[in-house]
N, C-alpha and C positions, 0 to 999 in steps of 0.2 A: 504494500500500500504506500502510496507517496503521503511523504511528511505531510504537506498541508490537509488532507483528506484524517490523518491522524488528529491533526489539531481538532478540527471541525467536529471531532468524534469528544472533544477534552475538553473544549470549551464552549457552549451551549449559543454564547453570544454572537460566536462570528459570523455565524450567516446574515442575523438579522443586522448588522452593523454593515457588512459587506452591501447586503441589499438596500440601504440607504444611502449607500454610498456609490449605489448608480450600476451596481453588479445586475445580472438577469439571475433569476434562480436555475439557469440550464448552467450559469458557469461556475458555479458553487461548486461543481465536480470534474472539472477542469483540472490539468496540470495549472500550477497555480504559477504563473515569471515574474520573475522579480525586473520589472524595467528602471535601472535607478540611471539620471542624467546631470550633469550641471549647467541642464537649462537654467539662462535667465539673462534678464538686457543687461549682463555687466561689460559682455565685449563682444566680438564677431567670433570668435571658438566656442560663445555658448548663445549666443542670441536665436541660431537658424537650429540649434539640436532639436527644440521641439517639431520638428518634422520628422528627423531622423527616429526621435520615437516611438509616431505615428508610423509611419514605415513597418519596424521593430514590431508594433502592435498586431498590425494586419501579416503580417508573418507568424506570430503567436498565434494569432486566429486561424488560419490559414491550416495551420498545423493541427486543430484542437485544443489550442491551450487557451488561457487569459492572459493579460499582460496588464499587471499594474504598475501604475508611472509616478517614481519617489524621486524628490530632486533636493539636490547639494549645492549650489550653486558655486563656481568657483568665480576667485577676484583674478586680474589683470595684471599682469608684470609690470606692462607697457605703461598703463594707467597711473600707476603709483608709484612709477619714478618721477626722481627729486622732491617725494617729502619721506616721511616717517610711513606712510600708508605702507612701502615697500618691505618695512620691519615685517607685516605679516603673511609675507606671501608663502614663505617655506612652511609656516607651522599650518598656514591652512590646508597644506596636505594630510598633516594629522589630523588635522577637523574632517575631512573626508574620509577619510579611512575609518572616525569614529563614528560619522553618524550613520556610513553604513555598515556598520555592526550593530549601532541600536537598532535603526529601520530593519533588517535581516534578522538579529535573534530575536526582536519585539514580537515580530508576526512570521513566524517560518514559510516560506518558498521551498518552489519545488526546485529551478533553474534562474538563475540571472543573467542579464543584459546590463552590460557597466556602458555607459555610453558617453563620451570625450573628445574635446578636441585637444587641450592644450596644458602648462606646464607643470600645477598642480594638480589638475580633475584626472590625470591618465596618471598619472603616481600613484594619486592619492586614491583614486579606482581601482587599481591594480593591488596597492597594498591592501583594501579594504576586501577584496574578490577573493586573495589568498588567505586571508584572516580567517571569514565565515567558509569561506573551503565549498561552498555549494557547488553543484554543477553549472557553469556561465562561462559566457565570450564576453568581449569586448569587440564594441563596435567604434571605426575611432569616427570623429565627426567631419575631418576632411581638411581639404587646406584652399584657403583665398586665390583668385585671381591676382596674378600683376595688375601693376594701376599702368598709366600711357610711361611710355619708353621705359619698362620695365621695371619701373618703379615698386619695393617694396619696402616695409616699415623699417627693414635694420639699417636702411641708411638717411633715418632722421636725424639719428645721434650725430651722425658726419652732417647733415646739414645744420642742426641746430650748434654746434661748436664753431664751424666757420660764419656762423652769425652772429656768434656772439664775439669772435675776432673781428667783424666787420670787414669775411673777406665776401660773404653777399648779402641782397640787401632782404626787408620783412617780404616783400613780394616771391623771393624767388621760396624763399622759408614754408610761408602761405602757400603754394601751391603744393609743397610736397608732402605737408600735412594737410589739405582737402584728396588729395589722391594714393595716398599709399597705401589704402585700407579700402578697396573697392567694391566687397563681399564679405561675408562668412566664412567662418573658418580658421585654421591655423594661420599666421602669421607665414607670408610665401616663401622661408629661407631657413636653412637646417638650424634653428634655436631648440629651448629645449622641446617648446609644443611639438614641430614636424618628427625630431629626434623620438621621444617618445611615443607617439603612434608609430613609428618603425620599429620602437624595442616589442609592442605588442603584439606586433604580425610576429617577429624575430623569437621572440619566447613561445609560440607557440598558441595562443590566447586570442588571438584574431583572426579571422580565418582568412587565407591566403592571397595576396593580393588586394587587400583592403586597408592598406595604410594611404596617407596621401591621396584618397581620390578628391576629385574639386569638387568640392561644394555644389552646389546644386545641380550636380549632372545626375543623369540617366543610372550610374554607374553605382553611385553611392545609394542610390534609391535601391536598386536592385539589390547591395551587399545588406543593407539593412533589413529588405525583406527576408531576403536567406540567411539571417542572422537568426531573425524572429523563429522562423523554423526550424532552425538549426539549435535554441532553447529547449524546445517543447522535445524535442529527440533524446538532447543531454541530459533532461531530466529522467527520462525514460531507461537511458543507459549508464544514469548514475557516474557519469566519468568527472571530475572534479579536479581543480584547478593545481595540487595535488599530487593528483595519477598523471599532471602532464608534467609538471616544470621539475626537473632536474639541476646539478651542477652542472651537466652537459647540456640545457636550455640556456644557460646564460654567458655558459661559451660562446654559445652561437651569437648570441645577441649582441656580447662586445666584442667581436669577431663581425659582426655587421656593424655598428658601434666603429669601429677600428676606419670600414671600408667607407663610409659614409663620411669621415670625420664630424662627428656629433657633438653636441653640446656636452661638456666639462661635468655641468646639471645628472648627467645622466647618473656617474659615480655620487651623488648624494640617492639617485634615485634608484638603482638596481639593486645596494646593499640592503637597501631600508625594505624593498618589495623582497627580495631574498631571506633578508628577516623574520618577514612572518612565514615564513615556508620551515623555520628551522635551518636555513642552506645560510653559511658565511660567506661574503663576496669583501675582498680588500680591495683597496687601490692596487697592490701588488698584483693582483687579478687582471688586474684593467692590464698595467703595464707588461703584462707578462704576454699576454695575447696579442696589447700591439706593437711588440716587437717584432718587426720581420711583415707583420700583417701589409695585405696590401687596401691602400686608399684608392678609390676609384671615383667617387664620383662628383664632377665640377657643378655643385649646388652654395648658390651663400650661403654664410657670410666670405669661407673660404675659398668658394669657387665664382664661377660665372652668374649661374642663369637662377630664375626663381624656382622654389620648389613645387611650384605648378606641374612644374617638364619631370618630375620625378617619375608618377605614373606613367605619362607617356613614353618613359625609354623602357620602361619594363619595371618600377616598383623595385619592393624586396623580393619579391620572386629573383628579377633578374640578377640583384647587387649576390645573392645568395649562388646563382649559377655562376658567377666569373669568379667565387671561394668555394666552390661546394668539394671540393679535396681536403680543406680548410675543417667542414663541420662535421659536427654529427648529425648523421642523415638518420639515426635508429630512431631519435628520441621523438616521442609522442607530442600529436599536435589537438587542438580542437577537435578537428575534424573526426577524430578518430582514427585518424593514418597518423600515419610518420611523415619526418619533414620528409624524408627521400619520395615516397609517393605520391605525397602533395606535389611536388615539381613534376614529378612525370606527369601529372593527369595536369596542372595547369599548358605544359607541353603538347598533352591531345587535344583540349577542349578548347587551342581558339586563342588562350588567352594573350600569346604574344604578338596573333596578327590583331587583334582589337587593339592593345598598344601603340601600333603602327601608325593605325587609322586614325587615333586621338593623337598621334603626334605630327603628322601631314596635316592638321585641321588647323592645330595651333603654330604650325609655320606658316599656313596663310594667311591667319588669325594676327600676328606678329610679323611678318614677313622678315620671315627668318628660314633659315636654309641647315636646318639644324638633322643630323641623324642620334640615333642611337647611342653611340660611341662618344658622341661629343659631350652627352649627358653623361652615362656611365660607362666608364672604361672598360672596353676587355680585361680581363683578369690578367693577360698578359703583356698589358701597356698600360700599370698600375700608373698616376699622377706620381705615388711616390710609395715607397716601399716598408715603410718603417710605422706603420698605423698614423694615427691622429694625435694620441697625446701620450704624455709621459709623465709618471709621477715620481717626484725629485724628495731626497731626505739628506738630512747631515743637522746639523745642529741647532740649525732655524725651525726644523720642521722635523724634528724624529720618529713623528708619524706619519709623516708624507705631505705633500702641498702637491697641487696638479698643475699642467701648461697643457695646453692647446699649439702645441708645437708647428703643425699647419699651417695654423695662422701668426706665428710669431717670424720677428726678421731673422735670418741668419745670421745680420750683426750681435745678435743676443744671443747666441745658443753659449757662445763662450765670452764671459763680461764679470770683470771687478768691478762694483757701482757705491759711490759712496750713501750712505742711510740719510732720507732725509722723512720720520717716522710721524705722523699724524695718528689721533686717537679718534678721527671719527671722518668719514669720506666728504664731508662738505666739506673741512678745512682742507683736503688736499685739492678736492677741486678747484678752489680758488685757487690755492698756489699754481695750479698746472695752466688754468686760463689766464692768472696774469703775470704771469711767468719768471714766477718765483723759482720753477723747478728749473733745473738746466741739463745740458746733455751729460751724462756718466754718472746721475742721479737712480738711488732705487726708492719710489714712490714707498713709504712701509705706511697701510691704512688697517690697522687695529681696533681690537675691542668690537669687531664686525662681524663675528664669529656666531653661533646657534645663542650659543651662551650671551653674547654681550648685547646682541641689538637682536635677534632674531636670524640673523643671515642671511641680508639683504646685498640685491646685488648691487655692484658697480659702474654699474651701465655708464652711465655720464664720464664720469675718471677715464673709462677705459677709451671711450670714444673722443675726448678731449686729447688722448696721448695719442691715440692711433690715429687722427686726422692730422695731426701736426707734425708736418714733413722732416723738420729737424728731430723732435723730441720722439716720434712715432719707432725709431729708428737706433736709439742712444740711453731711452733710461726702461727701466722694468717698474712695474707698477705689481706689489707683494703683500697679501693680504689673508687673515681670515676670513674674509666674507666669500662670497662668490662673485661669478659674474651672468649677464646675460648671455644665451647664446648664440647671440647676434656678432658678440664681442669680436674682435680680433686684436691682435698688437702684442709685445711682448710683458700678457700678464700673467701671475701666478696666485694661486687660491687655494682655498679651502685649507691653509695652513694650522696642520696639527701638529700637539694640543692649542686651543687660540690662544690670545693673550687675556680672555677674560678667563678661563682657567687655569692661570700661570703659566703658560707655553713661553719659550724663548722670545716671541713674537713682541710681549711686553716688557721684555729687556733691553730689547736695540736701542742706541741714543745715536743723536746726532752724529754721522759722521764716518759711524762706523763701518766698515767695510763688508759687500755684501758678494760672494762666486754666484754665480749661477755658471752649471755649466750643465747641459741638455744631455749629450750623448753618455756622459756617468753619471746623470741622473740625482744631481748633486744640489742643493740650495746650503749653503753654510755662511758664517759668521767669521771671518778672514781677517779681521783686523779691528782693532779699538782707535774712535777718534782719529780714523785717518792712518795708522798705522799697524801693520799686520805683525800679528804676532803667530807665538807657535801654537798648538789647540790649547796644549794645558796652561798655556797664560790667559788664552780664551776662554776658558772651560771654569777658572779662576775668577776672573774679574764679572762674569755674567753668574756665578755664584753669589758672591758679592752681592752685584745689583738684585737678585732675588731674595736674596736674605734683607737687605735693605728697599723691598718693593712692599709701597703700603697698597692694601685689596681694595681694586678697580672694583663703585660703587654699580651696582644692579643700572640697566637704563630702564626697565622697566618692573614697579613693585606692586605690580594688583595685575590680574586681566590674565589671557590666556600666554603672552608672553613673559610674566613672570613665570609660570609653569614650565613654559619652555624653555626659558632661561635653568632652570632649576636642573631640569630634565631629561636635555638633548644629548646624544652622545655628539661626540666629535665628527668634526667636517668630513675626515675620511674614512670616519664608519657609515657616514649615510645618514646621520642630525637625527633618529627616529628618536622618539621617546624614551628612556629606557629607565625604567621603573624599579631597577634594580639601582638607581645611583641615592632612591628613601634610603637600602638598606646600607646602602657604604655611606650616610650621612648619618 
């Protein structure tokens, strides 16, 4: 008997509650889905979902089931930079994950439908799906049109910086914020939204070929319907979120991850979602895999084209064909096959000459003369060979800090930079727009970390350094927070432990000498006040300043951020909650 038909038996109320609530009494004995979304007008990745699930619904029907529709709504990255609103965007992936486990164990289902477009709602979905462990997909909600001459939102931060240098004027400003958002959907360039609806095709969890479709096509209507159906089945065949993901799912993922060059985001996001499975994911993970991995595909921020042109070259289907030596082909997907048969049967049914078809549409649409290859590389004319990012340790960061290597200059891989350390990302930004920082500088922005503010990102800082020709090229910008995955330039994040719970981070002073060096994977502390010393006079005098460090006060003391300040594990454990830090207090 399916759980909800159990309940129905246990608690006398629910029909009569259900039936007031707009239920037929033929669906009272129904496979009962669970449709949970982050419908709601707070941005275009969640404004147009409630279509998506309608769609979903009539798929559930379609099947025999019911499909009831619970909604999360998530906030905006993009929205709530440059103020404080940006302190709560990490933790609202744990408000997602918690309210559906109250929604899911409140009232039992039989099957779930997670429905997402972007950078908290598909985290915070995903870790909420493996939590309650029920049988569910994930449907993702798709990605935005370009706006005219290819315009998309990750390159405001570069418009808005040389506006504020006054190297253009509010007109030209104006027009690229009336068009860089022309639709629904994910934000059009590999950040963490598009990044993460490719990790839920990539784990297994979405069904094939269903990441990145555009927003109100044909295409996405259709995945949605066979989503909805593809519920009422799972509930039927009890397969559960569970019996599919693996430590050999999340190879694959950041092995797609790798090929893609994906948003930084992700390493807070695949440990935290691995978390509730029981399964440990390090940054050493990350870096393990993209060593050697190959990058393929020219998507911004780090590549060319918007991430519109993704499904049209072929999706994760095809980023998976030009590695598939690379994964594991055994391990269990939604569908109830394996990733290796899902490929083959996407291979008989069509699905790469439809690709074709949607990409001849959108080169006349564009007129652009674009194939296949130009989007994603053959496997065997990698962009570059050495994955995406790299996670750096030594004495600044003993638990690792991460680079988006990709996107940083070569001038930087190898760099002594003198510290010039700020407690809070507004003060550096100003120094960087009025050009207080100078070249052979390392921006150090602290106390940014889960613990100190929430762990908000950098967007502005990073995009202030990266648009400016001389400094883009000369200093590093080093921090506990994060950044967006729009970001590009030579910056470094998520440095563990932060400095709001005593990490080296809040020891640096003025002056002091900073390595970075990429290919040994190195971040350290090289010198006091300008002068390099050996480790153990380093090792010594940052002693010192700890034993002499008075405790950095709380930014936040009431509300769900103090919680999370209290709470969060470390930037490269993945920020989740951890509940176990009451009993070490």
């Amino acid at each position: 008997m399916l759980k909800s038909q159990k309940m129905r038996e246990v608690s006398p109320e629910m029909d009569p509650l259900r039936l007031g609530s707009g239920w037929k009494k033929e669906d009272l004995g129904k496979p009962q889905i669970y449709i949970e979304s982050t419908f709601g007008d707070s941005h275009p990745g969640s404004a147009g979902l409630d279509r998506i699930v309608e769609d979903v619904r009539t798929g559930v029907n379609d099947a025999g089931g019911f499909g009831a529709r619970y909604f999360v709504t998530d906030m905006c990255d993009g929205e709530s930079q440059g103020n404080d609103g940006i302190n709560y965007s990490l933790v609202s992936r744990e408000m997602i994950a918690n309210m559906i486990e109250i929604q899911e164990n409140a009232t039992p289902f039989d099957a779930g439908v997670y429905i997402s477009s972007c950078d908290k709602g598909l985290p915070g979905g995903l870790m909420g799906m493996c939590r309650v462990n029920i049988p569910s997909l994930v449907v993702c909600g798709g990605v935005m049109k370009a706006g005219p001459d290819l315009l998309t939102l990750n390159e405001l931060g570069y418009y808005s910086a040389k506006y504020e240098r006054g190297e253009i004027g509010a007109d030209r400003l104006a027009w690229a914020k009336q068009n860089a958002c022309p639709s629904c959907g994910a934000c059009s360039f590999f950040g963490t939204a598009c990044t993460m609806q490719i990790m839920a095709e990539a784990l297994g969890l979405a069904m094939p070929g269903t990441a990145l479709l555009p927003y109100g096509s044909k295409m996405l209507k259709q995945a949605a319907v066979s989503a909805g159906k593809r519920a009422v089945a799972l509930a039927k065949e009890g397969l559960r979120p569970s019996d599919i993901v693996t430590m050999k799912s999340f190879e694959n993922a950041i092995l797609v991850h790798a090929a893609i060059s994906g948003s930084t985001n992700a390493l807070l996001h695949l440990p935290a979602i691995a978390h509730e499975l029981g399964i440990t994911i390090t940054g050493d993970d990350f870096d393990r895999l993209h060593r050697k991995a190959k990058y393929l595909v020219n998507i911004r921020p780090t590549g060319k084209y918007p991430a519109e042109f993704f499904y049209y070259a072929g999706g994760v289907p095809m980023v998976m064909e030009q590695i598939k030596e690379e994964l594991h082909l055994d391990v269990m997907t939604v569908t109830g096959k394996t990733l290796g048969e899902n490929l083959e049967e996407l291979k008989q049914n069509g699905y790469y000459a439809r690709c074709q078809a949607e990409l001849e549409k959108a080169n006349q649409r564009y007129h652009l003369h674009l194939r296949r290859q130009d989007i994603i590389r053959d496997g065997s004319d990698p962009i570059d060979s050495d994955g995406s990012i790299a996670v750096l340790h030594g004495n600044l960061a003993p638990l690792g800090a991460v680079i988006k290597h990709t996107a940083c200059p070569k001038e930087m891989f190898h760099a002594v930079l003198k510290a010039r350390p700020f407690d809070c990302e507004e003060d550096a930004l100003d120094a960087v727009l009025h050009h207080r920082i100078q070249p052979g500088d390392a921006v150090i922005i602290r106390y940014e970390g889960p613990q100190g503010s929430g762990m908000p990102e950098m967007f502005y800082t990073t995009e202030a350094i990266s648009s400016d020709p001389e400094l883009g090229r000369s200093i590093a910008l080093i921090t506990d927070g994060r950044f967006s995955g729009a970001s590009t330039g030579p910056v470094i994040g998520h440095v563990s432990p932060e400095a709001q719970a005593g990490g080296p981070l809040a020891l640096v002073e003025e002056g002091d000498l900073i390595q970075i060096n990429i290919p040994e994977r190195k971040l350290e502390i090289v010198g006091i006040h300008g002068e390099k010393m050996s480790a153990d006079k380093i090792h010594a005098v940052l002693q010192e300043r700890k034993d002499n460090l008075a405790p950095h006060p709380h930014k936040y003391q009431k509300g769900v951020l103090r919680l999370f300040g209290m709470l969060a594990a470390s930037p490269m454990q993945g920020a989740w909650l951890d509940y176990d830090h009451i009993q070490k207090k």
